[in-house]
N, C-alpha and C positions, 0 to 999 in steps of 0.2 A: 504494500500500500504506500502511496507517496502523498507524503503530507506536507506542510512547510514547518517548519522546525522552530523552536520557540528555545528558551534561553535554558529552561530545562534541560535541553538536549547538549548544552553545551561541552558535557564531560564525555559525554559519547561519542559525540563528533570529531572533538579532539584528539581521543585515542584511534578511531575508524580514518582519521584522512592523515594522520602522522604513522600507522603504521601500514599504509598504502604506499606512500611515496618514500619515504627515508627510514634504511635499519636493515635488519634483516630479516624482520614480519615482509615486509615489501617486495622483496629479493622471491617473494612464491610466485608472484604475480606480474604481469608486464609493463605493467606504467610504475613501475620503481625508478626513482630519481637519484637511489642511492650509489650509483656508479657515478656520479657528477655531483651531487652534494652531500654536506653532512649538517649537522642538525635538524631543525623541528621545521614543517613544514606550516606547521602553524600555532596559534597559543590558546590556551582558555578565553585571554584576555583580547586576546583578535578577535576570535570568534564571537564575544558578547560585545564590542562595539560595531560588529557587522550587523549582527543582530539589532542592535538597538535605533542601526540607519534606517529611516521609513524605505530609503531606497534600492533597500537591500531583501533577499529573498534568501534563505538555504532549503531547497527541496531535501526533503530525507525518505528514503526507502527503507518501510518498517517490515522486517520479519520477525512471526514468533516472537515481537517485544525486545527486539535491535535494531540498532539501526545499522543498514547492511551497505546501503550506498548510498550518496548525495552529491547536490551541486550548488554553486554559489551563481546567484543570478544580482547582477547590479540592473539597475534603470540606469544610463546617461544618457541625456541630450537626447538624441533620436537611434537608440540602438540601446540592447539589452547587451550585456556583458555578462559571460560565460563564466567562471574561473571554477576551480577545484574540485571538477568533476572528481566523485571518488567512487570506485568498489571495491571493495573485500579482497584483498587479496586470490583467498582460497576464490572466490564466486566469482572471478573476472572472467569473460570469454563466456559470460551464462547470457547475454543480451539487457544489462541492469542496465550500463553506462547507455544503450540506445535509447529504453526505456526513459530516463533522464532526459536524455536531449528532445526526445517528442515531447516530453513535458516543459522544456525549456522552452520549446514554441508555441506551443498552448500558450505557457504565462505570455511571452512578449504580445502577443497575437492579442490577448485580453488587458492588457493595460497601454496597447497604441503603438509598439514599437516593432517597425517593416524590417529589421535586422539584427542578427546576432556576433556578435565578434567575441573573439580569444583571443589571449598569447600561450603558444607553447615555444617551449627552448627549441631554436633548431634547429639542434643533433639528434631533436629524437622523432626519428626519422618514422617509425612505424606506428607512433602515435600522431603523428600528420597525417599518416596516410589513413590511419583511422579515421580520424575526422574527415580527411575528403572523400571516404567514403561514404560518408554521411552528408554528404552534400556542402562543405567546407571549402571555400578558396583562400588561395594564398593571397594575399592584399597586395604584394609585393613591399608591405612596412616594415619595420624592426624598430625593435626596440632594446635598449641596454639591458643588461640582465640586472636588477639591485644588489649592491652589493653590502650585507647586514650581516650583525650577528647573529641572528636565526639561519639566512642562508646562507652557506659557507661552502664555496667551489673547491671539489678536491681535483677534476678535472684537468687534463692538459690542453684539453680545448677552450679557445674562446666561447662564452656565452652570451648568446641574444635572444632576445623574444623573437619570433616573425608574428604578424596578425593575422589570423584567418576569418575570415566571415563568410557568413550564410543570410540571403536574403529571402526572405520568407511572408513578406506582405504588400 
């Protein structure tokens, strides 16, 4: 079931999308970040001021009383923003993450907004093409990678965002 996620949910969230992408929970699954970064992909304290922006959405997909996947929807200006699609490690490759994004267009589609944009880093290459399998293009944009002490590049490569979008209204 996918609901939108309330502040409740905040401790859940926080262990479900940090041990998707960074560690060695991550390492089951294929959208692991943990060969190019180390630390927390995200905080308690992020996620309750994301939550607390009106212009902010987290969808969460509830099973059996967990939460098993989710995704971060922003509203700006004329375009919904995508970020932090997550699932389960063990459950990746089950069809959650599509599930998500048809719901990502549901919401834009219902609050006014004709486009969806992301950034993914990109060297990761089979998660691009993930998305453009989903109807995703490349923008031809980039963006610097930030550089913080939460995200920390163990990486030989340079890191950039590129922007993908999907226009959808």
């Amino acid at each position: 079931m996918i609901t939108k996620a309330t502040i409740e949910d905040v401790s859940p969230l926080n262990t479900l999308i940090n041990s998707a992408y960074r560690g060695a929970s991550s390492k089951k699954g294929w959208t692991t970040e943990a060969n190019l970064l180390e630390g927390l992909r995200t905080t308690e304290e992020e996620l309750i001021e994301i939550l607390q922006n009106p212009n902010n959405t987290i969808l969460k997909f509830t099973q059996d009383n967990r939460i098993i996947a989710c995704v971060l929807l922003v509203e700006k200006e004329d375009q919904l923003y995508l970020g932090m699609l997550t699932v389960s490690p063990e459950l990746q490759n089950s069809g959650l993450g599509k599930k998500l994004l048809q719901q990502a267009e549901i919401h834009a589609l219902a609050v006014g907004l004709p486009k969806i944009v992301m950034t993914v880093i990109s060297v990761r290459e089979e998660l691009i093409a993930w998305y453009k399998r989903h109807g995703y293009i490349d923008t031809g944009k980039r963006e610097a990678f930030p550089a913080s002490d939460v995200h920390i590049p163990i990486s030989h490569q340079p890191l950039e965002f590129i922007v993908l979008q999907k226009n959808i209204g």
